[in-house]
FIVEX-730686 format. One line per 4 residues: number of its first residue (from 0); their letters; for each residue x negated, y, z of C-alpha. Coordinates in nm, 4 decimals. Layout:
NUM = a = X:Y:Z ~ ...
# end
This chain:
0 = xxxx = -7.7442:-13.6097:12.8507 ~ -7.7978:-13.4763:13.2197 ~ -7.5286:-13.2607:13.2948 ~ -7.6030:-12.9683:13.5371
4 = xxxx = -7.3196:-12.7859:13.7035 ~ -7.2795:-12.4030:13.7565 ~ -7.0012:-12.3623:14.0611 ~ -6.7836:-12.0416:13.9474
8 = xxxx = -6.8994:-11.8172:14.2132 ~ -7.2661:-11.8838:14.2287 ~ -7.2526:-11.8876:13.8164 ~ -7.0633:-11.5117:13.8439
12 = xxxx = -7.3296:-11.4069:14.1016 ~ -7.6168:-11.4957:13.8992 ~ -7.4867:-11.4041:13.6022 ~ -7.4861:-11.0377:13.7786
16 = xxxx = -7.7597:-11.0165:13.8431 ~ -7.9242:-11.1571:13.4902 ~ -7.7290:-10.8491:13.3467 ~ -7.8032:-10.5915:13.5945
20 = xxxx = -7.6145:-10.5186:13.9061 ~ -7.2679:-10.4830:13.9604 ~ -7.0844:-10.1226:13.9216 ~ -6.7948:-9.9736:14.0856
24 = xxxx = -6.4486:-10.0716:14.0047 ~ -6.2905:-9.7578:14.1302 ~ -6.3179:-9.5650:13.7982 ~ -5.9827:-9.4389:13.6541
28 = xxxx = -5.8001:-9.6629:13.3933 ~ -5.7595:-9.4773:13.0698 ~ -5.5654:-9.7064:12.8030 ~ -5.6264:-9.4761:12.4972
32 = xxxx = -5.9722:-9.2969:12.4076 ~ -5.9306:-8.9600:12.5260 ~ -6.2915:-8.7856:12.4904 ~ -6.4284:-8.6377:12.8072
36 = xxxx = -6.7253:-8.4359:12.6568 ~ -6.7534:-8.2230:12.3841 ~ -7.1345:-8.1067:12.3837 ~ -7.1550:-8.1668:12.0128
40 = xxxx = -6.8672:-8.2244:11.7682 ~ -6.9611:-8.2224:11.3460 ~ -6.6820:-8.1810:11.0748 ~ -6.7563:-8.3782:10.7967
44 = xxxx = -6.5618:-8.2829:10.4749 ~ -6.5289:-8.5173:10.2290 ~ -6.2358:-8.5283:10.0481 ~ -6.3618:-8.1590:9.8898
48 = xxxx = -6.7136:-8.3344:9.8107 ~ -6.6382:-8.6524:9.5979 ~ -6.7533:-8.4616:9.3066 ~ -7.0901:-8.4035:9.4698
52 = xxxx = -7.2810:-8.7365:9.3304 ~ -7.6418:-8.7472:9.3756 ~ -7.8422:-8.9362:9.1485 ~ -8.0385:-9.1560:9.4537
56 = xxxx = -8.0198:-9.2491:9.8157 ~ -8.3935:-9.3133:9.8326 ~ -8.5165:-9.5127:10.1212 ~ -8.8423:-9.2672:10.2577
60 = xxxx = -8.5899:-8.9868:10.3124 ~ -8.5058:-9.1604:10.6305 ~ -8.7586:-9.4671:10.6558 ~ -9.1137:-9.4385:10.7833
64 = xxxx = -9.2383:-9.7602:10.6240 ~ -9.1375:-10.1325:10.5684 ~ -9.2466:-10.4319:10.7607 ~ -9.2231:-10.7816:10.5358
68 = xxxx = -9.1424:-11.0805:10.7250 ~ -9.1219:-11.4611:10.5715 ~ -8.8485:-11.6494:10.7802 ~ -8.9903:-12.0097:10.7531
72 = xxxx = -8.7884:-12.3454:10.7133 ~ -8.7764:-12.5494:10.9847 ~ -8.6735:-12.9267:10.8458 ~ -8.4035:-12.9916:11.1450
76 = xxxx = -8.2932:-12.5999:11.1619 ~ -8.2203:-12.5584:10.7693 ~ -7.9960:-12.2283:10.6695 ~ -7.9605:-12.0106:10.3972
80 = xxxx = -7.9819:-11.6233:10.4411 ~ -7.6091:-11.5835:10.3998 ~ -7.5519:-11.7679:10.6801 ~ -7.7431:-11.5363:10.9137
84 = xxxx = -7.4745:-11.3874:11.1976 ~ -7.6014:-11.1421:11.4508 ~ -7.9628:-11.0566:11.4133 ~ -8.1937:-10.9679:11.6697
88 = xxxx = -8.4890:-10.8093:11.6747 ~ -8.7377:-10.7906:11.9775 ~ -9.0938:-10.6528:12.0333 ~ -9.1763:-11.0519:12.0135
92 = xxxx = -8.9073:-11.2144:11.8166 ~ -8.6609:-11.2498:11.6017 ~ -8.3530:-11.4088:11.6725 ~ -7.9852:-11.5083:11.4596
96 = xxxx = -7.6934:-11.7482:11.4932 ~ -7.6488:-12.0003:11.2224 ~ -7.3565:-12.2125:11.2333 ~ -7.4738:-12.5474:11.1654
100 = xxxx = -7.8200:-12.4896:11.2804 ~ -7.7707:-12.3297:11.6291 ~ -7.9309:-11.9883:11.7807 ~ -8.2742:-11.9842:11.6539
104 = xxxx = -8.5774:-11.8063:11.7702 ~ -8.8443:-11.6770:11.5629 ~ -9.1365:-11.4661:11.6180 ~ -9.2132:-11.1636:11.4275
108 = xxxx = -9.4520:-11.3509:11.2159 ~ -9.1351:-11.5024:11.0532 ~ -9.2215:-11.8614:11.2568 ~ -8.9691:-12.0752:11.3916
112 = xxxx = -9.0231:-12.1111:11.7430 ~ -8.7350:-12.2991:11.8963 ~ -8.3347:-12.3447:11.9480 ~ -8.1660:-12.1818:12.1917
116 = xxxx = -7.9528:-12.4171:12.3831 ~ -7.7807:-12.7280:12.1866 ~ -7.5039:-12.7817:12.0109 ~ -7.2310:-12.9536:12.1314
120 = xxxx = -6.9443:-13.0223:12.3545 ~ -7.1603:-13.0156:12.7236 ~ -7.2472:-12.7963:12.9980 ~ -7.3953:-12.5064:12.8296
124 = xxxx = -7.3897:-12.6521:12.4830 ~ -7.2084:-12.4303:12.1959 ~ -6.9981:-12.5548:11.8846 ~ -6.9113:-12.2207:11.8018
128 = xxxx = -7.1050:-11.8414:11.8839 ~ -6.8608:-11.6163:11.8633 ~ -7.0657:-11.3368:11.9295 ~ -7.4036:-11.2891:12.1715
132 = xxxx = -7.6297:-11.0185:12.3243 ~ -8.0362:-10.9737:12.3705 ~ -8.1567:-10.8074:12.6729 ~ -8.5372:-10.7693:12.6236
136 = xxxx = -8.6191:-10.5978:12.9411 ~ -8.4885:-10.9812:13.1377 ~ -8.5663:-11.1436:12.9048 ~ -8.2054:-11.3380:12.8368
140 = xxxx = -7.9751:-11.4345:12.5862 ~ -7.5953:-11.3885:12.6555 ~ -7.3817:-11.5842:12.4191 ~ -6.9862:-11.5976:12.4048
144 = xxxx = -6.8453:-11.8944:12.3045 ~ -6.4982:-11.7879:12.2164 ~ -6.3395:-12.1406:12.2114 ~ -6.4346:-12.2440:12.5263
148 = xxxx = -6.3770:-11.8618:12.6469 ~ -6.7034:-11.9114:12.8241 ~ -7.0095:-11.6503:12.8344 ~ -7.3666:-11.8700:12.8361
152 = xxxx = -7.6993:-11.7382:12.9422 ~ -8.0609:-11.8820:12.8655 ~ -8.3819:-11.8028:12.8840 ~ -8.6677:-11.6714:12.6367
156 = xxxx = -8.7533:-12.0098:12.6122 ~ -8.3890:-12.1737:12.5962 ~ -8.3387:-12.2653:12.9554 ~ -7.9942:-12.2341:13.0250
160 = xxxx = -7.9409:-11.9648:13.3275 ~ -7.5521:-11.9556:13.3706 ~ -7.2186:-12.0681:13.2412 ~ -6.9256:-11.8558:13.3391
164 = xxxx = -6.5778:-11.8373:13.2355 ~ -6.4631:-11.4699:13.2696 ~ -6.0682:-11.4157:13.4256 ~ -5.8265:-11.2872:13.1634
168 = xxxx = -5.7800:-10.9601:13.2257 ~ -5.4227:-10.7133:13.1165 ~ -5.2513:-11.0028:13.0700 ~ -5.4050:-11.1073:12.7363
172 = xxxx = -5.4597:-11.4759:12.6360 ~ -5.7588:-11.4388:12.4974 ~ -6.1066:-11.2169:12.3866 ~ -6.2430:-11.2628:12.0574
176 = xxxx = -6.5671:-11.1146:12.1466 ~ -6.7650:-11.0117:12.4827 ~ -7.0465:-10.7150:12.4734 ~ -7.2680:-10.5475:12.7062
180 = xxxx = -7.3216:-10.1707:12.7473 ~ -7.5328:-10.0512:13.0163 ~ -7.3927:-10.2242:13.3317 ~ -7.0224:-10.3298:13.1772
184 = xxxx = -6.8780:-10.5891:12.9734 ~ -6.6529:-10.4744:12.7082 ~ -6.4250:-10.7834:12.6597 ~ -6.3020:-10.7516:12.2738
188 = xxxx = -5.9299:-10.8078:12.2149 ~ -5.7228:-10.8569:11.8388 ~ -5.4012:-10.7955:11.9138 ~ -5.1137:-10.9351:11.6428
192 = xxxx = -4.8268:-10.7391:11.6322 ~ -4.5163:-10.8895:11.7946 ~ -4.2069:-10.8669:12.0014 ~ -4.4487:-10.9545:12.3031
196 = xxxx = -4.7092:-10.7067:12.2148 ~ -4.3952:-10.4622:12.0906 ~ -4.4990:-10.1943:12.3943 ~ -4.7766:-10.0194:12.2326
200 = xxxx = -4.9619:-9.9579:12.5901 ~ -5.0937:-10.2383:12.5483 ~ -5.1793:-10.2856:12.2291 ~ -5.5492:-10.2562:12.2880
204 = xxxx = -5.9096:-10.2838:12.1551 ~ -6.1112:-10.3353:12.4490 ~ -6.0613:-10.4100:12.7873 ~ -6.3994:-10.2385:13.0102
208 = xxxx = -6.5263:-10.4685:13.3203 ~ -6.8184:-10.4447:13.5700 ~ -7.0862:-10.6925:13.6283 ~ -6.8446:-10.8976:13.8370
212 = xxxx = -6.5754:-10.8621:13.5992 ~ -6.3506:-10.6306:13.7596 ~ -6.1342:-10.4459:13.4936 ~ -6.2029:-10.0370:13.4622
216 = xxxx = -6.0181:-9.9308:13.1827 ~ -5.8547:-10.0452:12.8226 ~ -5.9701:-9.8540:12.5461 ~ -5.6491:-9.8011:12.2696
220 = xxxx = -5.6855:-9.6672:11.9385 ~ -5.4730:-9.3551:11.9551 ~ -5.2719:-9.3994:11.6425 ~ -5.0483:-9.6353:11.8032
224 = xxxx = -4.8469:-9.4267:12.0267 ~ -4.5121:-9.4032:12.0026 ~ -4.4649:-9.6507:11.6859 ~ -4.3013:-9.9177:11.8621
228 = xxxx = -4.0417:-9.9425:11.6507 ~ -4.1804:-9.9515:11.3576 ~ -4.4249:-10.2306:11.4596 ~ -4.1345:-10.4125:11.5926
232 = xxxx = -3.9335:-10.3891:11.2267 ~ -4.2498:-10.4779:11.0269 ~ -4.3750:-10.8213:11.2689 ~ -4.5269:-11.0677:11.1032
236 = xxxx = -4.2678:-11.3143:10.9073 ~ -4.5144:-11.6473:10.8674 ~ -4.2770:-11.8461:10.6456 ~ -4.2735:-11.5543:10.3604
240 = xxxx = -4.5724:-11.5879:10.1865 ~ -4.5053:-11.1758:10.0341 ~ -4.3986:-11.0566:10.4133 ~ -4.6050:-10.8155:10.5478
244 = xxxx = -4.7743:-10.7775:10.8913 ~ -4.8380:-10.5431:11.0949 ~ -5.1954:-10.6289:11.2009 ~ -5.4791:-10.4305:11.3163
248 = xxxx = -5.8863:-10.4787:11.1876 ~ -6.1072:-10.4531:11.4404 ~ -6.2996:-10.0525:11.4797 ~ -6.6370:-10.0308:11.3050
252 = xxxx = -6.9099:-10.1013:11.6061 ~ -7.2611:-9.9635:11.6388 ~ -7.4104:-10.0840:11.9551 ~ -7.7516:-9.8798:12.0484
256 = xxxx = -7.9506:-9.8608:12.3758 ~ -7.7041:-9.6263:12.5967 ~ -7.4007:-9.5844:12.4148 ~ -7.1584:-9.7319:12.1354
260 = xxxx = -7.0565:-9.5768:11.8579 ~ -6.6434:-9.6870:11.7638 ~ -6.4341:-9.6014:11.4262 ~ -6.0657:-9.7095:11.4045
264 = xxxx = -5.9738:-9.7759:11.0750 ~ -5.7695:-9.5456:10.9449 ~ -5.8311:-9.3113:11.1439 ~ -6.0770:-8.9795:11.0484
268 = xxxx = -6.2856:-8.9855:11.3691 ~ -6.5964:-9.1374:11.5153 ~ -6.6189:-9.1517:11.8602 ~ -6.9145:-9.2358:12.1138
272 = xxxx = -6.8673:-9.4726:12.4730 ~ -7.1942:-9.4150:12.6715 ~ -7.3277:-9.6576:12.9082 ~ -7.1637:-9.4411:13.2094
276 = xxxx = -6.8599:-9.4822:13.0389 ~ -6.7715:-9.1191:12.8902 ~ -6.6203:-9.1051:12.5948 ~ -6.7137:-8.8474:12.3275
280 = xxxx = -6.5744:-8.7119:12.0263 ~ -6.9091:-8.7405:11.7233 ~ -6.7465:-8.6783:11.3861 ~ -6.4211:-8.5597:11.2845
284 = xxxx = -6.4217:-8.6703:10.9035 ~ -6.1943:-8.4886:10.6372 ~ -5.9924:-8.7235:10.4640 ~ -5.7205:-8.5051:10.2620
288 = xxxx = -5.3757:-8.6226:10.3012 ~ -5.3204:-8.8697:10.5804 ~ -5.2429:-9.2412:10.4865 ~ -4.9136:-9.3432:10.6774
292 = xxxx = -4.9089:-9.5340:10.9948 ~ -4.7289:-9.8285:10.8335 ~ -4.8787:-9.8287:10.5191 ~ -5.2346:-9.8707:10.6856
296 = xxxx = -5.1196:-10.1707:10.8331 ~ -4.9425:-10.3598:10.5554 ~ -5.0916:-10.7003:10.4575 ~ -5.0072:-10.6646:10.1351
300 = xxxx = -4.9739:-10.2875:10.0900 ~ -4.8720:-10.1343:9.8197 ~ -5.0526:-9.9954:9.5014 ~ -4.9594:-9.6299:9.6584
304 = xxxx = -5.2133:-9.7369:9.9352 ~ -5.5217:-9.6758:9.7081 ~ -5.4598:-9.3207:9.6453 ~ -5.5219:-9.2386:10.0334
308 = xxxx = -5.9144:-9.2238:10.1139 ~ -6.0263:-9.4894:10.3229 ~ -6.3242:-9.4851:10.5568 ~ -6.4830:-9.8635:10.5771
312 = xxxx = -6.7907:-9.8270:10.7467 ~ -7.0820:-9.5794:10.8673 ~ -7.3927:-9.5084:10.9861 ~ -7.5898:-9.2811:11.1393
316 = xxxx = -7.9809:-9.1724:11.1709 ~ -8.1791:-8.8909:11.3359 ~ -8.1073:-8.6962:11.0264 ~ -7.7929:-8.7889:10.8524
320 = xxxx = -7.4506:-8.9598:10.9068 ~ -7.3754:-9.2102:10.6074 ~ -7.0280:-9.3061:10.5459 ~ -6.8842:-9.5493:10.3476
324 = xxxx = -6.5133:-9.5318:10.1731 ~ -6.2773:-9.5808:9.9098 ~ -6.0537:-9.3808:9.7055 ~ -5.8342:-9.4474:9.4256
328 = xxxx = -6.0490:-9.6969:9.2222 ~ -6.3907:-9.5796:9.3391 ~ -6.6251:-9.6572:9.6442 ~ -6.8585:-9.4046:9.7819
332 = xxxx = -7.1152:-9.3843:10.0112 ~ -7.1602:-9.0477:10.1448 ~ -7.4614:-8.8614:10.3025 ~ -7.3877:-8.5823:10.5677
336 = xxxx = -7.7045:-8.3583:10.6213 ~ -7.6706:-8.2707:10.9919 ~ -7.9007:-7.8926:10.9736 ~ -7.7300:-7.8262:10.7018
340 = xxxx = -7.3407:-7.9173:10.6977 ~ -7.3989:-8.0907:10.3327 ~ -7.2290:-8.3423:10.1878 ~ -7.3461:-8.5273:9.9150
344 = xxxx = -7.2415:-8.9160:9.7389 ~ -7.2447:-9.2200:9.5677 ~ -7.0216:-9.3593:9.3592 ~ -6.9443:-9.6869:9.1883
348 = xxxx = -6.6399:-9.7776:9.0539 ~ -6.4135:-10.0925:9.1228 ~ -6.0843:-10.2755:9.0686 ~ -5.7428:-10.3054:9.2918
352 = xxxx = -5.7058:-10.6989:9.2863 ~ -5.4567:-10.9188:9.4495 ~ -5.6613:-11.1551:9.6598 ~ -5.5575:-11.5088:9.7716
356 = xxxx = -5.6030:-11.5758:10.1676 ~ -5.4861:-11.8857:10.2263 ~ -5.1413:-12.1266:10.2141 ~ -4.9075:-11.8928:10.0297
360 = xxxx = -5.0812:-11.5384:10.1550 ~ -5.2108:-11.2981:9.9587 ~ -5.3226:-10.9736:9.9921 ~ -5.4329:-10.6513:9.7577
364 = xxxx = -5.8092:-10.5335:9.8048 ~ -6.0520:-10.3669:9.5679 ~ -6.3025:-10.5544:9.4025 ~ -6.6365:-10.4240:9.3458
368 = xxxx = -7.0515:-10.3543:9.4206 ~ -7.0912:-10.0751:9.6860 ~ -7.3362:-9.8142:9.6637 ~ -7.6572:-9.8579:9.7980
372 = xxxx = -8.0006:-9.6814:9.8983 ~ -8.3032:-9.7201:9.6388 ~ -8.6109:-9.8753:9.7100 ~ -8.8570:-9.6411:9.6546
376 = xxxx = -9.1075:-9.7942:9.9317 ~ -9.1653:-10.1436:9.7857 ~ -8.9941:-10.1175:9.4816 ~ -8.7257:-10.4148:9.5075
380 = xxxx = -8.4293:-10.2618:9.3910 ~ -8.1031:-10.1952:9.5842 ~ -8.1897:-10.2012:9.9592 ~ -7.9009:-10.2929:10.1498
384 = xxxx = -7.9372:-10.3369:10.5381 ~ -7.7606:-10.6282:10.6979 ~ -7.8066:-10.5456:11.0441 ~ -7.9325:-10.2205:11.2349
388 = xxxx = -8.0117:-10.1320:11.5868 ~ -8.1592:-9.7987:11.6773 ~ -8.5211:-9.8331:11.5068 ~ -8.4999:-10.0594:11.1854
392 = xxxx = -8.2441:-10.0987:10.8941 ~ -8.3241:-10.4614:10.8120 ~ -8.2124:-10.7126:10.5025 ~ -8.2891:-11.0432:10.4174
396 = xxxx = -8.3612:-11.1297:10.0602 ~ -8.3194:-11.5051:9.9351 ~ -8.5753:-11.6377:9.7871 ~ -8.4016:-11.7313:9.4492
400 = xxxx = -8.3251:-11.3388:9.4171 ~ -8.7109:-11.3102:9.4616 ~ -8.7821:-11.5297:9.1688 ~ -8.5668:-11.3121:8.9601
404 = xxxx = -8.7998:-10.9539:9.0224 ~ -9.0017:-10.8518:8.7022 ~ -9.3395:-10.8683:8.8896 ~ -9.4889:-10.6895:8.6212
408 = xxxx = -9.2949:-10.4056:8.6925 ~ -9.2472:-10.4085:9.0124 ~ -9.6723:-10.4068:9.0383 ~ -9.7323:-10.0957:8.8101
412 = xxxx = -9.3677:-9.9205:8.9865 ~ -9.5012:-9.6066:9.2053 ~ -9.3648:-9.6198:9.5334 ~ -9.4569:-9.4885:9.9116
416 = xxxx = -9.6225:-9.8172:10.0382 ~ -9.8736:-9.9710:9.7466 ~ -10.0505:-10.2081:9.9997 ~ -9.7378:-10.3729:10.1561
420 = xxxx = -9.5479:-10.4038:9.8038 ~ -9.8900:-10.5762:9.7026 ~ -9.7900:-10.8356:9.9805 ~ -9.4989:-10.8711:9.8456
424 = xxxx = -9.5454:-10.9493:9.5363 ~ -9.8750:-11.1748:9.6536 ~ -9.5675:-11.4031:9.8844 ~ -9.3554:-11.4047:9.5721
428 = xxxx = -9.6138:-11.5417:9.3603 ~ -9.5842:-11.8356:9.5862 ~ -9.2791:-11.8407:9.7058 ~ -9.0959:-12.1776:9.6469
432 = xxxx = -8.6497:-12.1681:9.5367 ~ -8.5946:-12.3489:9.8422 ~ -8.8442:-12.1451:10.1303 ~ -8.7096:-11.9137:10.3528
436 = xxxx = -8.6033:-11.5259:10.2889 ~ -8.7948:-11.2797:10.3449 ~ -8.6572:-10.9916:10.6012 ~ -8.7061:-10.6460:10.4898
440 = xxxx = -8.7628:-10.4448:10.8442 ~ -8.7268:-10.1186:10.7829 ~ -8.8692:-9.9128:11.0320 ~ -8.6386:-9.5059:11.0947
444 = xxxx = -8.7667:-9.2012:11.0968 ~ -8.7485:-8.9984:11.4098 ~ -8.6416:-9.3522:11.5831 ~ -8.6060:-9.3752:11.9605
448 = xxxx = -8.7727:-9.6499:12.1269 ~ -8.6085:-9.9853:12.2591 ~ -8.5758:-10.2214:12.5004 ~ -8.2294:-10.3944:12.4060
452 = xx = -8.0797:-10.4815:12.1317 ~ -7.6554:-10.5553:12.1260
# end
């Protein structure tokens, strides 16, 4: 294997300049989110709506139609469709991490096209993505592999670009992710609570850098200040298998063109980072009565912990906000018309079980099916999107869960796009246990147009 060396300054330079040029490092630190703007701020009540339940989400209230795509097999790239991390969709392409098989491109015929990079333990090889970023518009791929602490750039076509390993910046050991917005890298941090990390100013989520990796500002979830002592009386005991640990999840992410969209958990507010670096206030979400700092970070929390309402995940389109949460022994999805204020919901019930993680840890979760939207384009079923970027919803479907459809019905079912479901169910007909899954690309209503996906 020629090896081809990438000398730490000239690797930083052109890594600058393969993700736009470098910013200015004079920008105030600010190490909790404090929002800046408040052009547009929504209430969202839901803890006085979970008796609203609608009888559907249906997909064409927010989906102009659905584009079917057949991921082939390649015979030296094999995967299965829950293996699938982190996909991409381009103009051109298609692109997703698979563990064993590398970073794979595709086109947007569903054909494989080739690997990007190799695995392995060599310059610019990967034995582990921790995350990675598209940039369209220069055509790059910007990968970070977390256990070398390296970020990796190739090419369309898989030639490597640069190999750089960013400084540690606020004194942290480590990043557990790296992302892009606009000109900046937000370096992604998980911090475990400790006597070292007792001093909640730094007990951060993200620390913001320019091109040329210059630190800006830490971004803190605002809960944390002034519980110092109470994260310092609840560390983490690793010898008790029934201890519990103060840890912290990671916020819920949504990564569009010009701005991300953060959620701590626990917390009842969604806030927006643009690609200037303002920080906005979106959604302040009605919970009822507040969970208690420590209780939301509990490993093993108690069964008191149910009866607070939790927010999981969300979503948002040019239309509505969709939120997902839990409360009691139910999970919900709700729907938050934005002309009108109104707050509608799904629910599905579920069970509180204790749940092994591994040695002698266990934890309490609920167990249980999530709502989901109805198919009322092509007819499948229960559409659930895997990924999203700020034009498509998109879900892969296995092709064993294929097999299982009542084609019968599913031909004579009435639904928004006859000629594609006919497709459909035409690929079915001949689709094999062991082919590929088929990607359901489902194109928004109202969508903005893009050049980069994150």
């Amino acid at each position: 294997m020629k090896k081809r060396k990438f000398p730490i300054i000239k690797s930083c330079f052109l890594l600058a300049i393969i993700i736009t040029v470098a910013c200015s490092s004079d920008e105030k630190k600010n190490s909790v989110i404090k929002p800046e703007k408040q052009e547009r701020i929504e209430n969202v009540n839901l803890i006085d709506n979970t008796d609203n339940i609608a009888e559907a989400f249906y997909l064409s209230d927010i989906v102009d139609s659905i584009e079917i795509v057949q991921l082939e097999i390649n015979p030296n790239h094999l995967f299965t469709e829950d293996r699938i991390n982190n996909l991409f969709l381009t103009d051109n392409d298609i692109f997703f991490y698979e563990t064993k098989s590398g970073l794979l491109k595709y086109n947007r015929l569903g054909e494989f096209q080739q690997q990007i990079g190799k695995i392995g333990k060599g310059p610019g090889e990967y034995l582990l993505i921790r995350n990675y970023y598209v940039d369209e518009t220069h055509q790059t791929i910007t990968a970070y592999l977390n256990w070398k602490g390296k970020l990796v750039s190739y090419d369309f076509e898989g030639k490597l670009l640069a190999e750089v390993k960013p400084p540690l910046l606020s004194g942290i050991k480590g990043y557990s992710g790296f992302y892009r917005l606009g000109n900046y890298h937000l370096a992604e941090h998980f911090p475990a609570f400790s006597e070292e990390t007792a001093d909640t100013s730094q007990v951060f989520n993200f620390v913001v850098a320019d091109s040329l990796f210059h630190e800006i500002k830490t971004l803190t979830d605002p809960s944390y200040k002034n519980y110092k002592q109470d994260i310092l009386d609840n560390k983490y005991d690793p010898w008790d298998s029934w201890a519990n640990f103060y840890q912290i999840d990671p916020p819920r992410l949504k990564f569009r063109d010009t701005y991300m969209d953060l959620m701590y958990p626990g917390n009842d507010t969604i806030y927006r980072l643009t690609h200037k670096l303002q920080t906005e206030l979106r959604y302040i979400v009605n919970t009822g009565k507040k969970m208690p700092f420590e209780m939301l970070h509990l490993r093993l929390p108690p069964l008191e912990y149910f009866d607070y309402l939790s927010l999981l995940d969300f979503e948002e389109t040019a239309n509505y906000l969709f939120i997902d949460f839990a409360w009691k022994k139910n999970f919900y999805k709700a729907r938050f018309q934005k002309s009108t204020g109104q707050v509608d919901m799904l629910k599905k019930p579920c069970e509180i079980q204790e749940k092994f993680l591994s040695g002698r840890l266990y934890t309490r979760r609920r167990d249980g099916k999530k709502p989901s939207f109805t198919d009322d384009m092509l007819g499948t079923g229960e559409f659930r999107h895997q990924w999203t970027n700020q034009q498509n919803w998109i879900c892969a479907i296995p092709a064993y869960k294929l097999l299982e459809l009542d084609l019968d019905s599913l031909k004579k079912a009435e639904v928004k796009q006859p000629s594609v479901r006919d497709k459909l169910v035409q690929k079915i007909q001949n689709i094999k246990e062991t082919d590929g899954p088929i990607l359901l690309v489902a194109h928004l209503k109202n969508a903005q147009s893009s050049t980069t996906n994150h």
